[in-house]
C-alpha positions in Angstrom: 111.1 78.9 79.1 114.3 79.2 81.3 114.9 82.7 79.9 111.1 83.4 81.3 112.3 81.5 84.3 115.6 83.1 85.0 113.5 87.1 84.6 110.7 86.1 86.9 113.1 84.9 89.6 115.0 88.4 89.3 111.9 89.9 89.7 110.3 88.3 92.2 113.7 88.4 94.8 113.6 92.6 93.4 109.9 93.5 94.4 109.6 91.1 98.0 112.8 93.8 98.7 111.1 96.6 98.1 110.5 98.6 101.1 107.2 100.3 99.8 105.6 96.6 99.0 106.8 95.6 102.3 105.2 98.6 104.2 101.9 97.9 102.0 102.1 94.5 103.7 102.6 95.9 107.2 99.8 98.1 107.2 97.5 95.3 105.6 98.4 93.0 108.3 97.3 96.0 110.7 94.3 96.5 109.2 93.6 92.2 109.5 94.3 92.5 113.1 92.4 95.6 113.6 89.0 93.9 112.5 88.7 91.9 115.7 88.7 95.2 117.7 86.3 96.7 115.0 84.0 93.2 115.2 83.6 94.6 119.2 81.3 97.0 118.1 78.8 95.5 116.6 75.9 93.4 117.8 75.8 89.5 117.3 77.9 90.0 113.9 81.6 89.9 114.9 82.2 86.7 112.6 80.6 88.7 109.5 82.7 92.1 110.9 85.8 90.0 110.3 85.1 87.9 107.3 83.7 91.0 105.3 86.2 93.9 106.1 89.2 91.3 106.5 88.4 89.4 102.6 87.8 93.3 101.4 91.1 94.5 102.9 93.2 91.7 101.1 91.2 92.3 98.0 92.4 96.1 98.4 95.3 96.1 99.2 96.5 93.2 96.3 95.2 95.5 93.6 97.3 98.5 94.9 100.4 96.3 94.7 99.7 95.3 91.3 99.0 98.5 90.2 102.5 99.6 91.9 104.5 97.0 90.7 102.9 96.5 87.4 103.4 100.5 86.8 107.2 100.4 88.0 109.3 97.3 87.4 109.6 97.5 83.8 110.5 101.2 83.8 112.9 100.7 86.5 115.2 98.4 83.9 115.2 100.9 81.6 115.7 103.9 83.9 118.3 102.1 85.7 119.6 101.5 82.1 120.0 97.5 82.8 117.4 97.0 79.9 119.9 97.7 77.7 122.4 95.0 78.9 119.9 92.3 79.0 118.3 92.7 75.6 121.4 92.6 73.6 121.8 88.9 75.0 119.4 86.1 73.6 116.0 86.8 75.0 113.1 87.8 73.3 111.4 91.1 74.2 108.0 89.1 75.0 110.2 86.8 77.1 111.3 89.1 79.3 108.0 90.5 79.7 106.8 87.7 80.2 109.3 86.7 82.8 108.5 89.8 84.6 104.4 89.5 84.7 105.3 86.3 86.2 108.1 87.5 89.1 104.5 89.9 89.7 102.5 87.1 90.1 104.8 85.4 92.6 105.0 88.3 94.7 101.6 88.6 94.8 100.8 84.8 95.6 103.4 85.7 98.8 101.3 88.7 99.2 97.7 86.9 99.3 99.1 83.7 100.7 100.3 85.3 104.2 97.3 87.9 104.5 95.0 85.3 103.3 96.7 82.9 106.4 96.2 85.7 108.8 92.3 86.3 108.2 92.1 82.6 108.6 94.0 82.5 111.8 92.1 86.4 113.1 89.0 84.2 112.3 89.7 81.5 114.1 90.5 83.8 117.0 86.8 85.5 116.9 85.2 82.4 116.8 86.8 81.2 120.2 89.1 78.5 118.2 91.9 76.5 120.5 93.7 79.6 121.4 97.2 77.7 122.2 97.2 76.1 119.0 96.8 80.0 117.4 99.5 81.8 119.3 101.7 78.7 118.8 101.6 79.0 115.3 101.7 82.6 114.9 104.7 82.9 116.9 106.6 79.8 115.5 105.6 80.1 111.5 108.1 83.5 112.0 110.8 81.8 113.6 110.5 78.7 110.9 111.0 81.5 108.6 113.7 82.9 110.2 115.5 79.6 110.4 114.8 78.9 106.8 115.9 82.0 105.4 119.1 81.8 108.2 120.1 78.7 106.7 119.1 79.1 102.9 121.4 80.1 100.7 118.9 82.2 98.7 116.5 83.8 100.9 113.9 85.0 98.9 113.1 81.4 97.8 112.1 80.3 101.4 108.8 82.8 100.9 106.9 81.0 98.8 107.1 77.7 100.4 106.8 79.4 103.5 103.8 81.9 102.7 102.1 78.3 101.3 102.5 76.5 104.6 101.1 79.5 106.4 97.9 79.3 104.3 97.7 75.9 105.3 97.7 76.2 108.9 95.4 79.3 108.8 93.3 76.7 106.7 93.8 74.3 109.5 93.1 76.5 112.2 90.2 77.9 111.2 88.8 74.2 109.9 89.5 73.3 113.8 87.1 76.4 114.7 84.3 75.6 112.7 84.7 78.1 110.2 83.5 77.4 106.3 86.8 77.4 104.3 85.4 77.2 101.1 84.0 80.9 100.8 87.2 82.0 102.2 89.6 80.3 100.3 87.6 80.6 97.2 87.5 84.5 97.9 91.4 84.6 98.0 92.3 82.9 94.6 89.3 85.0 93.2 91.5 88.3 94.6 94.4 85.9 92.7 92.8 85.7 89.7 91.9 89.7 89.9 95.6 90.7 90.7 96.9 88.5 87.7 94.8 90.5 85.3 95.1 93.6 86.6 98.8 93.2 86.6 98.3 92.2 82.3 96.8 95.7 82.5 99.8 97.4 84.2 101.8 95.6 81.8 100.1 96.5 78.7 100.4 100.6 79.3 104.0 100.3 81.0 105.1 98.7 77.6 104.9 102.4 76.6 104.2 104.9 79.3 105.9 106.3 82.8 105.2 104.9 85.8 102.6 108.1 86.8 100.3 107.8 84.1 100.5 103.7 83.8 99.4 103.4 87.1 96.7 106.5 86.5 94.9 104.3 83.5 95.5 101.4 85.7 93.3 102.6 88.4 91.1 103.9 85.6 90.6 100.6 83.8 90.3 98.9 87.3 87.6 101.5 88.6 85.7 100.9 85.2 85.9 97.3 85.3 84.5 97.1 89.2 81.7 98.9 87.6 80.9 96.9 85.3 77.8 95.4 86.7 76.2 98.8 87.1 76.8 100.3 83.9 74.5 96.9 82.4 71.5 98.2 84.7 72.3 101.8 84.4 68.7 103.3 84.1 69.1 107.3 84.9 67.4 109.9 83.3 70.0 111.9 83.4 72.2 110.7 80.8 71.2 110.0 77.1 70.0 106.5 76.1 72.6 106.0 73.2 75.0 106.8 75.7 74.0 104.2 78.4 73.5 102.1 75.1 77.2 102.6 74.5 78.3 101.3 78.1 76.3 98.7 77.8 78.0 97.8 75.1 81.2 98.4 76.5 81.1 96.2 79.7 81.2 93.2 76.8 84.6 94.3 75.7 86.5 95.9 78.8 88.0 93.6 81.8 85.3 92.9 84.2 86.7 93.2 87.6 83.2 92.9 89.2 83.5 89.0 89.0 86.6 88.2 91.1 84.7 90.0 94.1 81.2 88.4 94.0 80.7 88.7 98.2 81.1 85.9 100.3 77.4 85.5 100.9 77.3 84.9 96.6 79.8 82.3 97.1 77.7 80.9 100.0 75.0 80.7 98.2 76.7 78.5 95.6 77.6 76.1 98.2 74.2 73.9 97.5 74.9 74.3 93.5 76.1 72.5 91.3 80.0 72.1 91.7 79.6 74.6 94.5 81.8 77.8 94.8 84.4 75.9 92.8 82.4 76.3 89.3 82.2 79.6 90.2 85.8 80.2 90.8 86.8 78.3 87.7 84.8 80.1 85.2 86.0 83.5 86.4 89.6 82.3 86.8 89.3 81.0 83.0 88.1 84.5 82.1 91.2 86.2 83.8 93.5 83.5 82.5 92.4 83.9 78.7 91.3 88.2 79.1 95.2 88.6 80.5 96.3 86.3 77.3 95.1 88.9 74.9 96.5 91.8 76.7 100.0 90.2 77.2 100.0 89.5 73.7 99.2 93.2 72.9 101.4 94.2 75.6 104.8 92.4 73.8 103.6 93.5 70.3 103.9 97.3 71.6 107.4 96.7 73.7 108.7 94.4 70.6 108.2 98.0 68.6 109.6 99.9 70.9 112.6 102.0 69.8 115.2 102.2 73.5 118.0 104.6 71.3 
């Protein structure tokens, strides 16, 4: 466990310093921002404008860094030829891995945590929300990171605690505005969930492929999967019935990425259920947990085999 530890901690301090993953965020933040200019132009539904395209952003733009850092972390230790220093030593192929899906999934919980805290603070702003209170935060949550990271000795560990707090205010904020933070917040660990397997995905072809064509039957699988739903009712004419039989079929076996973005107004809806969004959010979550199991575990079978001579 230390071994997976001591990888994941590499890995997650290597990808928050990439400058590509860090000018994905940029333009995601942009695009958060953006929505309350875009809300302008519609009639009576700037709240919906911003929810919608802002939860739809984040859920974009966490898949494309999965897909990039799931297609190019692994490769990079054994391009940079540091693979073959570390395996040598007493860790397991599936640990190290392992240790590196995980340093993913930390850069991604960053990731969703701080875009996830600025939809929560843009909303707030749209719905006329104490206005000091938002640009006090916004500008001191920075310089609290600034501090932290001046004073740590490590300062890629202040972003996780960090990026957590600044979910929490966002929560706060937008709690203060009148703003329903269960679809929201449910929305965000969904895209959580979704990154996490996708990322098993990357994993599983980077065990054996380039960095091109893993992230190429990435997208693939990843297009496929947010299909899903439509292959079940797939009804045309045009195509042959043992074929739409066949996808059918199919949508029982392959990742089903169509779940972990069910529309806020689904997870509204679930509000006066049973358990509410959160049974929702656990079943799928439990899908992704145990679907990203099996491809992990077919992922370290194919790099345990693979010959680095």
């Amino acid at each position: 466990m230390l071994r997976i530890l001591a990888v994941a901690v590499n890995t997650f301090r290597e990808a928050v310093r990439d400058r590509v993953l860090n000018g994905v965020l940029g333009v995601a933040l942009a695009v958060l921002v953006l929505t309350l200019a875009l809300a302008e132009l519609s009639l009576d539904q700037q709240r919906r404008i911003v929810l919608d395209v802002g939860l739809a952003s984040i859920s974009f733009f966490s898949v494309v860094v999965a897909v990039f850092l799931g297609s190019s972390l692994l490769y990079k230790e054994i391009e940079r030829k540091t693979l073959y220093v570390i395996l040598p030593k007493p860790i397991r192929r599936h640990e190290f891995l392992l240790g590196k899906y995980f340093g993913i999934a930390l850069t991604a919980f960053v990731f969703v945590g701080i875009m996830g805290a600025v939809q929560l603070c843009v909303t707030a702003w749209q719905a006329q929300g104490n206005r000091v209170l938002i640009a006090a935060s916004v500008v001191g949550l920075p310089v609290l990171m600034g501090l932290g990271m001046w004073k740590a000795r490590d300062r890629t560990a202040v972003l996780v605690p960090w990026s957590a707090l600044t979910l929490c205010v966002g929560a706060f904020l937008a709690a203060d505005a009148g703003i329903a933070l269960a679809p929201i917040l449910a929305a965000l660990l969904l895209t959580m969930g979704e990154v996490l397997l996708l990322t098993s995905v990357a994993l599983l072809f980077s065990a054996f492929s380039t960095p091109f064509l893993t992230a190429l039957f990435t997208i693939g699988v990843w297009l496929v999967g947010r299909s899903a739903d439509s292959m079940i009712q797939m009804k045309s004419r045009m195509l042959p019935q043992i074929v739409i039989d066949v996808l059918a079929k199919l949508v029982h076996v392959w990742p089903n990425f169509n779940v972990f973005v069910p529309g806020r107004h689904t997870l509204e809806a679930h509000l006066d259920t049973v358990g509410g969004p959160l049974a929702y959010v656990a079943s799928t979550m439990i899908y992704g947990v145990v679907y990203s199991a099996v491809l992990l575990t077919l992922a370290s079978v194919i790099f345990r085999r693979r010959d680095f001579l």
